[in-house]
HTML snippet that shows the backbone in 3Dmol.js (N, CA, C, O; Angstrom):
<script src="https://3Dmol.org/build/3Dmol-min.js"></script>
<div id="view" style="width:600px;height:400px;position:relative"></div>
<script>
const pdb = `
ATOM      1  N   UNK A   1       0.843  -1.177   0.000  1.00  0.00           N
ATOM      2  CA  UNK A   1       0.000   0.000   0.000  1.00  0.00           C
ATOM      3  C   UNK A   1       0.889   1.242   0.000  1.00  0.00           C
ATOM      4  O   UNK A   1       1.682   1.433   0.922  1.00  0.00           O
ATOM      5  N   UNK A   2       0.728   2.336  -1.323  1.00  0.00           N
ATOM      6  CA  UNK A   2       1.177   3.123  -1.115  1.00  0.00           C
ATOM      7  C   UNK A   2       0.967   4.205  -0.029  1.00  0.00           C
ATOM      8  O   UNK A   2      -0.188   4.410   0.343  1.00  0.00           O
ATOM      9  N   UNK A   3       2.365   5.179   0.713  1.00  0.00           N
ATOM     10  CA  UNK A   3       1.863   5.925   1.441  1.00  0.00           C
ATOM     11  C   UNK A   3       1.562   7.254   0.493  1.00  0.00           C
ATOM     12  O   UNK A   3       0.560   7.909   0.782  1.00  0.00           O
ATOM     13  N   UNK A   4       2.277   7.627  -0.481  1.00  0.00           N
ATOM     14  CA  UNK A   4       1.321   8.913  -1.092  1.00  0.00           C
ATOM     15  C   UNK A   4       0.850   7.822  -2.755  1.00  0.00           C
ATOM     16  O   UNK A   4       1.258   6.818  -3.338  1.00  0.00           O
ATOM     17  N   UNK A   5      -0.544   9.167  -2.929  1.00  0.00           N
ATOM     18  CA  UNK A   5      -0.695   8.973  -3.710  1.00  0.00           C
ATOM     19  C   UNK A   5       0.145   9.803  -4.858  1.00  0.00           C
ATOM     20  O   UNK A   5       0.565  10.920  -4.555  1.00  0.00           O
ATOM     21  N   UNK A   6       0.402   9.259  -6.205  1.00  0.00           N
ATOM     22  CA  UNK A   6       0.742  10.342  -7.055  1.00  0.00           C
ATOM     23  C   UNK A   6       0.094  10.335  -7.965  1.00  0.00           C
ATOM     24  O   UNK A   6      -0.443   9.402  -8.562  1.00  0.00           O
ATOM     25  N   UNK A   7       0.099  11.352  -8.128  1.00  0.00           N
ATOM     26  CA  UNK A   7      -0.972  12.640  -8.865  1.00  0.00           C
ATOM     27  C   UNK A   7      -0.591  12.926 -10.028  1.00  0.00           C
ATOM     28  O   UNK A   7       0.212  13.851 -10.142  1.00  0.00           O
ATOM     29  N   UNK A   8      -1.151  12.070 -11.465  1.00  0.00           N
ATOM     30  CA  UNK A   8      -0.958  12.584 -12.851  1.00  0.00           C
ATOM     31  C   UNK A   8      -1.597  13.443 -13.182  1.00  0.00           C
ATOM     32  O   UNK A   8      -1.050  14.111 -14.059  1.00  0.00           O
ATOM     33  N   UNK A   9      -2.561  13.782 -12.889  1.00  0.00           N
ATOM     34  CA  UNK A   9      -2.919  15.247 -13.891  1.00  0.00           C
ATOM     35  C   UNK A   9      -3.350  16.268 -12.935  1.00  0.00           C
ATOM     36  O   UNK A   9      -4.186  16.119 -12.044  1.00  0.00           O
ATOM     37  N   UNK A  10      -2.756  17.206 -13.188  1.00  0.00           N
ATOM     38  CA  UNK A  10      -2.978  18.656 -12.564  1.00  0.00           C
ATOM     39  C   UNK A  10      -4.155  19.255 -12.592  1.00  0.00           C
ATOM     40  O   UNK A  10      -4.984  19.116 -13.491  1.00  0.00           O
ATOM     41  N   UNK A  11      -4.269  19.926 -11.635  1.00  0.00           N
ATOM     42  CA  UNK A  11      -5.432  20.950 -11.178  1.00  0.00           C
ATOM     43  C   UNK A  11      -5.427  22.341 -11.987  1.00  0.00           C
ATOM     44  O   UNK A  11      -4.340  22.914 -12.052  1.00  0.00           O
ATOM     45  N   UNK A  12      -6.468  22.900 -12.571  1.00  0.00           N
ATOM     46  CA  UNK A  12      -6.604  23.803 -13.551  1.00  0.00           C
ATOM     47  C   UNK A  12      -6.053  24.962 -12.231  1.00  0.00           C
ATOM     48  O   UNK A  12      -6.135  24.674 -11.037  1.00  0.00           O
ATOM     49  N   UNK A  13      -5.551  26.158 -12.706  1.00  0.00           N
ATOM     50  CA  UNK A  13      -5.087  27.104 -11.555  1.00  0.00           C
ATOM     51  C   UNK A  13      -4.109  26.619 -11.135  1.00  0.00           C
ATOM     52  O   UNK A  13      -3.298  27.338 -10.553  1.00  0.00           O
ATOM     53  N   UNK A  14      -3.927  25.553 -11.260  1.00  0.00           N
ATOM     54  CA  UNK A  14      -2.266  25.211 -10.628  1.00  0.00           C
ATOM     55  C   UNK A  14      -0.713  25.661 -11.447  1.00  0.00           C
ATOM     56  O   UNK A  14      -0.361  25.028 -12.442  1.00  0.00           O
ATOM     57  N   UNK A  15      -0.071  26.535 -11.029  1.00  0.00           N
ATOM     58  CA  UNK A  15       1.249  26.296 -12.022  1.00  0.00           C
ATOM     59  C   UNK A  15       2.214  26.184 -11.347  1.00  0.00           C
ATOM     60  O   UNK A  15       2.206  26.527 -10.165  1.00  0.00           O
ATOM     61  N   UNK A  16       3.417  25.605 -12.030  1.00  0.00           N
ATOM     62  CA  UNK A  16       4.259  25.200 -12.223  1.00  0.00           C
ATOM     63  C   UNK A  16       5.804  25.659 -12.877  1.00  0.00           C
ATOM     64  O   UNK A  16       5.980  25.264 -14.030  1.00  0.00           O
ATOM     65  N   UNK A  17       6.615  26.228 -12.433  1.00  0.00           N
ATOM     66  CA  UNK A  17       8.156  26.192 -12.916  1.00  0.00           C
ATOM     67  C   UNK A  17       8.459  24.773 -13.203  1.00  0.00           C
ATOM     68  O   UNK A  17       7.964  24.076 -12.317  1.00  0.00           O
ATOM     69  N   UNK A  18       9.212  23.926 -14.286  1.00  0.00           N
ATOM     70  CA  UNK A  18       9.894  22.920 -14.892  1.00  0.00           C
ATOM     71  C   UNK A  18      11.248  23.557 -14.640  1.00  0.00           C
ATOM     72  O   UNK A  18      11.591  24.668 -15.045  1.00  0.00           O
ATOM     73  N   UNK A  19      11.863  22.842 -14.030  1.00  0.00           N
ATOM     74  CA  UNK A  19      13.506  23.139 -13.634  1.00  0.00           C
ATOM     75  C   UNK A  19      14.179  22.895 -15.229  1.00  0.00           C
ATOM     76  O   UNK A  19      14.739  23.689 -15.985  1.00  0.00           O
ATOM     77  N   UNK A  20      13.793  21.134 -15.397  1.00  0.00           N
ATOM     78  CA  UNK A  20      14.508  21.109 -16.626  1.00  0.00           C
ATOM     79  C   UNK A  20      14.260  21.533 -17.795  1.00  0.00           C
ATOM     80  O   UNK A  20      15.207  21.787 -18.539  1.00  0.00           O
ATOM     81  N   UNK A  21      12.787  21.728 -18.275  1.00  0.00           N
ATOM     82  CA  UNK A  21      12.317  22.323 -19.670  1.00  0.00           C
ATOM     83  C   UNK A  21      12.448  23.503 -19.774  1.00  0.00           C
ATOM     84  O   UNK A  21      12.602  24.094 -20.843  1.00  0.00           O
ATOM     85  N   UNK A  22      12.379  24.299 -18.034  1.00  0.00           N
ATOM     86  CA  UNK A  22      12.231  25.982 -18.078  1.00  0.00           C
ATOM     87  C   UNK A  22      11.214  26.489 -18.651  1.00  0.00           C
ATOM     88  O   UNK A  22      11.204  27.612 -19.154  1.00  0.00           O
ATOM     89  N   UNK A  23      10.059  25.532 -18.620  1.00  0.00           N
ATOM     90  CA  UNK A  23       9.298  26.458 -19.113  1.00  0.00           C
ATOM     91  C   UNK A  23       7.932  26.173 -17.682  1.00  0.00           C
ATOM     92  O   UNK A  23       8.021  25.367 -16.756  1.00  0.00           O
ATOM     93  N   UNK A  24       6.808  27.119 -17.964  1.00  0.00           N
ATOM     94  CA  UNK A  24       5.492  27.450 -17.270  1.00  0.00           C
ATOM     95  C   UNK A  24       4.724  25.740 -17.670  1.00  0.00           C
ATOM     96  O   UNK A  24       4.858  25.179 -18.757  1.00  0.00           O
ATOM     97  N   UNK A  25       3.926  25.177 -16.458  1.00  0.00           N
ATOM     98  CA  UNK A  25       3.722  24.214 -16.833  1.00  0.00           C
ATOM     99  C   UNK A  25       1.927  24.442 -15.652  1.00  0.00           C
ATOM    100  O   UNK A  25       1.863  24.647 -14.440  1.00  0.00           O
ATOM    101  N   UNK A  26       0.560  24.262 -16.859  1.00  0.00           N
ATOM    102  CA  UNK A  26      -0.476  24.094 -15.890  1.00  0.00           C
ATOM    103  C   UNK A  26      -0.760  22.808 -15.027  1.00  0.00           C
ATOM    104  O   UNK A  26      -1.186  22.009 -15.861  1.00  0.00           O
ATOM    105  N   UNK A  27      -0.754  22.341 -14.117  1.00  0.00           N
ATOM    106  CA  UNK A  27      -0.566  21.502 -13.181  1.00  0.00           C
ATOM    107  C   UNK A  27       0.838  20.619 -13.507  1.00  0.00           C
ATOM    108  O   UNK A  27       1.757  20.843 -14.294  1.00  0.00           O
ATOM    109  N   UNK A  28       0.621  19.615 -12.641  1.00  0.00           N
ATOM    110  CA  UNK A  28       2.109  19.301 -12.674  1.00  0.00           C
ATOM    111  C   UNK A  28       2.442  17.854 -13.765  1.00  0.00           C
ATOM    112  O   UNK A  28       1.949  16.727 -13.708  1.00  0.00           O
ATOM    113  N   UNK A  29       3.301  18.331 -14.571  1.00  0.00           N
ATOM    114  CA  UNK A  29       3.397  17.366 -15.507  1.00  0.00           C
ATOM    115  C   UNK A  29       4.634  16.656 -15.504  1.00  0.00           C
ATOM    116  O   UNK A  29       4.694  15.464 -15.805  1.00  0.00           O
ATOM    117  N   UNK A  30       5.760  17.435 -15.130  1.00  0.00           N
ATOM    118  CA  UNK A  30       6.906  16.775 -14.703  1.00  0.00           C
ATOM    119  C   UNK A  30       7.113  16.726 -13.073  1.00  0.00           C
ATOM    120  O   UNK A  30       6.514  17.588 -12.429  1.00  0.00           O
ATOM    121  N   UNK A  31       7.763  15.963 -12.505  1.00  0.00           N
ATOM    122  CA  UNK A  31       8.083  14.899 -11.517  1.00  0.00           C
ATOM    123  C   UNK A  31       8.477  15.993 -10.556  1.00  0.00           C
ATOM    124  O   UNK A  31       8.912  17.069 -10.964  1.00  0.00           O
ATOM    125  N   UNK A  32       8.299  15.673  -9.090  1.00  0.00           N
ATOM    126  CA  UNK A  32       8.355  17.027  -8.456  1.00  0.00           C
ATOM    127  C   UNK A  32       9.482  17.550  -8.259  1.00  0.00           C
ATOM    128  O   UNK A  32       9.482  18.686  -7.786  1.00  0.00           O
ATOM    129  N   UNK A  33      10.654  16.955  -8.529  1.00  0.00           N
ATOM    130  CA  UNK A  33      12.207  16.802  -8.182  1.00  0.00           C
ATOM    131  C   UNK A  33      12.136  18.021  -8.925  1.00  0.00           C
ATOM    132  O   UNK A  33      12.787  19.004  -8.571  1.00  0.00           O
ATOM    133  N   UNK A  34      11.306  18.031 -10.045  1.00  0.00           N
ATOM    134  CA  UNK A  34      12.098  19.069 -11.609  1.00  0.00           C
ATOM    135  C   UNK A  34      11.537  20.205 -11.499  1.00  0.00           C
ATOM    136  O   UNK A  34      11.790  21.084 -12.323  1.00  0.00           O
ATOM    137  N   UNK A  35      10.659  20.418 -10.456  1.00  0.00           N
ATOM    138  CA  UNK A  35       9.565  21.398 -10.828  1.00  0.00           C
ATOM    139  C   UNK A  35       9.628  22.283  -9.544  1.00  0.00           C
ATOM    140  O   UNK A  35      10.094  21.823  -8.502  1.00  0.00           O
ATOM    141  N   UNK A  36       9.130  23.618  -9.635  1.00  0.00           N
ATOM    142  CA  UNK A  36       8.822  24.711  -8.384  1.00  0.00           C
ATOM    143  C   UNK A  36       6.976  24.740  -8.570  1.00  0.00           C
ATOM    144  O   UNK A  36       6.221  24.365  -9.467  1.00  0.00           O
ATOM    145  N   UNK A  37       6.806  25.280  -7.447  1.00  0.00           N
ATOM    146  CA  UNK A  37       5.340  25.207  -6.973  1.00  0.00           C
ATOM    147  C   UNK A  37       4.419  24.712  -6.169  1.00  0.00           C
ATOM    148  O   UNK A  37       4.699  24.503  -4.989  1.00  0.00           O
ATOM    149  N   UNK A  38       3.312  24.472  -6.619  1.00  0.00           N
ATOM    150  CA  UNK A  38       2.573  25.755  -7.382  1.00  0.00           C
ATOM    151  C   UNK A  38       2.055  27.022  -6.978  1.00  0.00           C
ATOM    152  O   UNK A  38       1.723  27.325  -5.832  1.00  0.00           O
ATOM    153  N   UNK A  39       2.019  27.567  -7.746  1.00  0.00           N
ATOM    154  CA  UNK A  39       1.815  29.008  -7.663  1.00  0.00           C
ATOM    155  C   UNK A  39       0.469  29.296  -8.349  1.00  0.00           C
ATOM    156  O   UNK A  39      -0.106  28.479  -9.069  1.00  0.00           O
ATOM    157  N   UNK A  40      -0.024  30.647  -8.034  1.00  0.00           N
ATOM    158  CA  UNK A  40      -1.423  30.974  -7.995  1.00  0.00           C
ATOM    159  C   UNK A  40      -1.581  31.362  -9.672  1.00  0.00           C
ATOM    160  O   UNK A  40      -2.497  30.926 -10.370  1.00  0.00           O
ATOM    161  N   UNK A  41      -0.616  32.169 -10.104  1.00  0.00           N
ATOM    162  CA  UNK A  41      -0.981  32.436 -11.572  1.00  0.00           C
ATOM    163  C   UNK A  41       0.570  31.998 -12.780  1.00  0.00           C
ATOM    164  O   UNK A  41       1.733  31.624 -12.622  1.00  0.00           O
ATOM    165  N   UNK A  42      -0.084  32.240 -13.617  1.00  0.00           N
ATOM    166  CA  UNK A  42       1.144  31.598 -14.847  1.00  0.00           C
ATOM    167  C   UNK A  42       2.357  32.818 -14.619  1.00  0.00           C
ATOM    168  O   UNK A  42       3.517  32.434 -14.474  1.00  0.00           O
ATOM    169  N   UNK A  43       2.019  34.438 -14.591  1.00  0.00           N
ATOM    170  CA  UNK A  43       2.991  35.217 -14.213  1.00  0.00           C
ATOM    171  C   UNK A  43       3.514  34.634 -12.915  1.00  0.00           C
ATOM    172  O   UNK A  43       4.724  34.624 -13.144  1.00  0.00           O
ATOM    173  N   UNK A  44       3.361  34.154 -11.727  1.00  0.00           N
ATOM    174  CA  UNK A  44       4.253  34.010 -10.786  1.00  0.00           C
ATOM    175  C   UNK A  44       4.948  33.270 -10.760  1.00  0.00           C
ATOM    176  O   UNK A  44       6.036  33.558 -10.261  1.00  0.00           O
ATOM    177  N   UNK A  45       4.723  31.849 -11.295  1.00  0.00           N
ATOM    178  CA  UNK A  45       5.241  30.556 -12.207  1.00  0.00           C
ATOM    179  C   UNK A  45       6.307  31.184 -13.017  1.00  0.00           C
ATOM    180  O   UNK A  45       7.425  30.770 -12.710  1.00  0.00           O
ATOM    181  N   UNK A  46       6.285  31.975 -13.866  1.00  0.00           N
ATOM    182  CA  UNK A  46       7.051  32.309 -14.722  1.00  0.00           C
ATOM    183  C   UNK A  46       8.211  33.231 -14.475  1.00  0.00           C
ATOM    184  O   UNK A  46       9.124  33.288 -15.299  1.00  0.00           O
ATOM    185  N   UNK A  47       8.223  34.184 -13.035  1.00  0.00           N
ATOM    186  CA  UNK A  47       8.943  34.320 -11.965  1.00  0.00           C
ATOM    187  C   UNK A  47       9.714  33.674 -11.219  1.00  0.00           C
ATOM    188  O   UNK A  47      10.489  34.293 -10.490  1.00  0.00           O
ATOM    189  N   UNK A  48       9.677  32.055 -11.226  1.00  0.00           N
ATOM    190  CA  UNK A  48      10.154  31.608 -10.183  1.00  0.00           C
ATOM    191  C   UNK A  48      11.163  31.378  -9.868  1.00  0.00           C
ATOM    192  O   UNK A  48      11.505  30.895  -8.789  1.00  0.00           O
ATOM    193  N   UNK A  49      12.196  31.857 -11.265  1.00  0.00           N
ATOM    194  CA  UNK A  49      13.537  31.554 -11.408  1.00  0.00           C
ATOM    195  C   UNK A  49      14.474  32.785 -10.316  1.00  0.00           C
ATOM    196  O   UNK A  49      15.339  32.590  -9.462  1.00  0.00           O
ATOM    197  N   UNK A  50      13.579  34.545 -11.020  1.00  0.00           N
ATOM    198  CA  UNK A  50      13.627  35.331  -9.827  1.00  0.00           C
ATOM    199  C   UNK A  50      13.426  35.283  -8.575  1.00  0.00           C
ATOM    200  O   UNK A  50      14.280  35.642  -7.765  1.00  0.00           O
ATOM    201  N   UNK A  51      12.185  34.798  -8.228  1.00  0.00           N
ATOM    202  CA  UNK A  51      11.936  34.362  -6.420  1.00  0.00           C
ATOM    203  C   UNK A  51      12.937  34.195  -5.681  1.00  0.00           C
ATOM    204  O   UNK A  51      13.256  34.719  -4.613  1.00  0.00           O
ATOM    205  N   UNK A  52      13.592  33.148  -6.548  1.00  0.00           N
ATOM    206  CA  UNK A  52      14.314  31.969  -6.191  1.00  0.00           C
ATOM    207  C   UNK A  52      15.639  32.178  -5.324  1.00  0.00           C
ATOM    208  O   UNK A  52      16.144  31.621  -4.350  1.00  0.00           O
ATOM    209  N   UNK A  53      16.141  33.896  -6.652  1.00  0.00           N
ATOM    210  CA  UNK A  53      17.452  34.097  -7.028  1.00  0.00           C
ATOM    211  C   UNK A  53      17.239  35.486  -5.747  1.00  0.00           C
ATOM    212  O   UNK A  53      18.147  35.936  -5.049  1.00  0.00           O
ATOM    213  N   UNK A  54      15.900  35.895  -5.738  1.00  0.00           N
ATOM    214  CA  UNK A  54      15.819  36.901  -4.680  1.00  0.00           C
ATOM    215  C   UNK A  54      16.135  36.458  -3.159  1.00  0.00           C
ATOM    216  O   UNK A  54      16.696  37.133  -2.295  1.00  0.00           O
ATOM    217  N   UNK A  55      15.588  35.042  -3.051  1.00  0.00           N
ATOM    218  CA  UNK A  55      15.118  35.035  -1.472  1.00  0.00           C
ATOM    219  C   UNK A  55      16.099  34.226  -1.249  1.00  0.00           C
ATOM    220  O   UNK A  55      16.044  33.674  -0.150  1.00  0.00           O
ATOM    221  N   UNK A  56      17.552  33.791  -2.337  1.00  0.00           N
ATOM    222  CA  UNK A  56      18.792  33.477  -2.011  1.00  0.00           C
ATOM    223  C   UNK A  56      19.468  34.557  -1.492  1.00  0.00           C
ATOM    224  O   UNK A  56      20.058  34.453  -0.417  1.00  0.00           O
ATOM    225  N   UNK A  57      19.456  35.595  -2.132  1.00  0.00           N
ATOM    226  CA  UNK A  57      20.463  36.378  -1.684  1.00  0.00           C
ATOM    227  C   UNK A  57      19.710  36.945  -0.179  1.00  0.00           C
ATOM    228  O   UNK A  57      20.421  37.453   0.688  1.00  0.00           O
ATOM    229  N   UNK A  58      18.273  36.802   0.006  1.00  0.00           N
ATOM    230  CA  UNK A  58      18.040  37.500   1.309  1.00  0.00           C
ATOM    231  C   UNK A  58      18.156  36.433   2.251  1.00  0.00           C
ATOM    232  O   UNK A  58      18.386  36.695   3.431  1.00  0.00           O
ATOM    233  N   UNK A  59      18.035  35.385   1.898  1.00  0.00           N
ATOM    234  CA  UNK A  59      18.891  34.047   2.419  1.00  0.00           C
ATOM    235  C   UNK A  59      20.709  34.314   3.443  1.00  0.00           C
ATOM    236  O   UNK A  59      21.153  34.304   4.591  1.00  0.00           O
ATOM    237  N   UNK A  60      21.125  34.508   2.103  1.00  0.00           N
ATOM    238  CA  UNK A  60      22.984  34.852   2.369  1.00  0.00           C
ATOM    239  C   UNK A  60      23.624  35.672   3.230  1.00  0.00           C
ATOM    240  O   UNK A  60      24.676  35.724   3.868  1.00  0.00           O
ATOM    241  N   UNK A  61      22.194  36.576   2.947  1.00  0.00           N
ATOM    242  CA  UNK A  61      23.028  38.220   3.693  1.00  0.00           C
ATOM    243  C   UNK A  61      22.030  38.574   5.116  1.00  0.00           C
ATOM    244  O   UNK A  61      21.987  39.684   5.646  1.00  0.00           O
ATOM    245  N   UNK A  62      21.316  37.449   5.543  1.00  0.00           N
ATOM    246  CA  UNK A  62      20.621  37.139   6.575  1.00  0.00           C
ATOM    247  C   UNK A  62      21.813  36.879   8.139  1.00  0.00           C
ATOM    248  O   UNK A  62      22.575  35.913   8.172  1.00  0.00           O
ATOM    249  N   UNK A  63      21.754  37.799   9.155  1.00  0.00           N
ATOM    250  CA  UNK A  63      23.270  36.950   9.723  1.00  0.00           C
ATOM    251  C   UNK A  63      22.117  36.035  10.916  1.00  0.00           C
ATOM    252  O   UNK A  63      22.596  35.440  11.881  1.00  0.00           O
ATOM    253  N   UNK A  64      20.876  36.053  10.695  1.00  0.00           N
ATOM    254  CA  UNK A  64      20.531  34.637  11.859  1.00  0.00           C
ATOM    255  C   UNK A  64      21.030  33.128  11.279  1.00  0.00           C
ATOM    256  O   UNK A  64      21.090  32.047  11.865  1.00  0.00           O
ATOM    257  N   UNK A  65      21.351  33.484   9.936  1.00  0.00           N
ATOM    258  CA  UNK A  65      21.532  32.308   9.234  1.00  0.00           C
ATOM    259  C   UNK A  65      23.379  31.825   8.907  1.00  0.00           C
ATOM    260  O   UNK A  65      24.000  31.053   8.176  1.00  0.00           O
ATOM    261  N   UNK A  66      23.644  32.783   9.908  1.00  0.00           N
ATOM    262  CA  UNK A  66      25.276  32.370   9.814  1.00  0.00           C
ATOM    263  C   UNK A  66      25.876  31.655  11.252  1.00  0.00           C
ATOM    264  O   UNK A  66      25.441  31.793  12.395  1.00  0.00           O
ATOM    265  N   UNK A  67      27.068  30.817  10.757  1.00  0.00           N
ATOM    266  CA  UNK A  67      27.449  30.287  12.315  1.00  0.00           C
ATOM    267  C   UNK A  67      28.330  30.944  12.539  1.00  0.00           C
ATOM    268  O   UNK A  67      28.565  30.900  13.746  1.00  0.00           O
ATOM    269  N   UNK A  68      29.095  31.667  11.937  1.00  0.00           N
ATOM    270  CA  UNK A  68      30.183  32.264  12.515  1.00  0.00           C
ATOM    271  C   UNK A  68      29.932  33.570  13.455  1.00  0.00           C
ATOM    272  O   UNK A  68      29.384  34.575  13.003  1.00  0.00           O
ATOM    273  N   UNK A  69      30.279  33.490  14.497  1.00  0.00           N
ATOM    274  CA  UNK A  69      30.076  34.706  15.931  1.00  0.00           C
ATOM    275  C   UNK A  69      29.796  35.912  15.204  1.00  0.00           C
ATOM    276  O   UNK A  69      30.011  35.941  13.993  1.00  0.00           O
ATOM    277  N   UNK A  70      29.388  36.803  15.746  1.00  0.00           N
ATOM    278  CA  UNK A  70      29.228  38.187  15.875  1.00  0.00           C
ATOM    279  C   UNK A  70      30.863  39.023  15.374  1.00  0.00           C
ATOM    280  O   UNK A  70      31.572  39.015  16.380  1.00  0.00           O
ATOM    281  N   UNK A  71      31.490  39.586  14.380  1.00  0.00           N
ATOM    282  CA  UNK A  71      32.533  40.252  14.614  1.00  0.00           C
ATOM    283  C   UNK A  71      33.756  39.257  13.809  1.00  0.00           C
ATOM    284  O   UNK A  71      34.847  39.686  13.434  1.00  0.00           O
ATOM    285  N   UNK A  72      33.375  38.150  13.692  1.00  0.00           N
ATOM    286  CA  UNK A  72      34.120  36.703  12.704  1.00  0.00           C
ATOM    287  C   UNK A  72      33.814  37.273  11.364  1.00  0.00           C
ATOM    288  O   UNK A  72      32.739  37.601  10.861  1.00  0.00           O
ATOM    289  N   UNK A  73      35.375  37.316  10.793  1.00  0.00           N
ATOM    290  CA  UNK A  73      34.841  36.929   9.254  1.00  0.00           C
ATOM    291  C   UNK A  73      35.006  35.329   9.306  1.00  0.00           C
ATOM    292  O   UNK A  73      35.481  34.965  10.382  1.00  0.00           O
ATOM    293  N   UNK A  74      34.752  34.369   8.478  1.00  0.00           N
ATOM    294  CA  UNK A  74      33.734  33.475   8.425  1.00  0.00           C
ATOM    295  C   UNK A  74      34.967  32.429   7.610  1.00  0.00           C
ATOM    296  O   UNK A  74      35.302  31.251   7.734  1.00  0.00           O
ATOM    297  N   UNK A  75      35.448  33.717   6.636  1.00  0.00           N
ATOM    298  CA  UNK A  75      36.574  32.788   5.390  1.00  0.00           C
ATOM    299  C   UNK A  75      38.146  33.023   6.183  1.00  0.00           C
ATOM    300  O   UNK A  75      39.175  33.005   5.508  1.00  0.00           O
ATOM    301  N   UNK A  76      38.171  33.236   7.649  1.00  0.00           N
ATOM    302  CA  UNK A  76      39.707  33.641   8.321  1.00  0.00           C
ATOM    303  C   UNK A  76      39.647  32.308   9.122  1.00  0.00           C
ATOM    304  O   UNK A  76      38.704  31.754   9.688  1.00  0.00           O
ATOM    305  N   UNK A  77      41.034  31.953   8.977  1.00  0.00           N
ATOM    306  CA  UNK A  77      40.942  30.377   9.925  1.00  0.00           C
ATOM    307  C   UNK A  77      41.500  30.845  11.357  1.00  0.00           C
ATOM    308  O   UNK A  77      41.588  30.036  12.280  1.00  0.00           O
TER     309      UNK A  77
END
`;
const viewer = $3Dmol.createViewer("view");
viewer.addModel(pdb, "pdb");
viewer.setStyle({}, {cartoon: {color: "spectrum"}});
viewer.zoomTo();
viewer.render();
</script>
């Protein structure tokens, strides 16, 4: 008995980023490994490469998200 089910055909309103095709995809057609989402409209889908690349860098330059102390540069041994 499976524990999830998987889900071939997508939900209308659903989208999708394809990592590997790069392209906008309405529900999910490739495998979830490949894909971002979903998202509410085809413009935000089609964004997601930006999102991505935004909330990395607010990711990076975040210092709750660093281990090195207060006053450490990080790359000094």
């Amino acid at each position: 008995m499976a524990l999830f089910k998987k889900r071939t055909a997508g939900k209308p309103g659903e989208w999708y980023y394809c990592l590997e095709h790069k392209t906008v995809e309405e529900g999910p057609d490739c495998p979830g490994k490949d894909r971002f989402g979903p998202y509410a409209s085809r413009e935000e889908a089609q964004r997601a490469m930006d999102t991505a690349a935004e909330r990395n860098l607010q990711w990076e330059n975040d210092p709750r998200w660093h281990d090195a102390p207060a006053g450490r540069n990080p790359d000094e041994s």
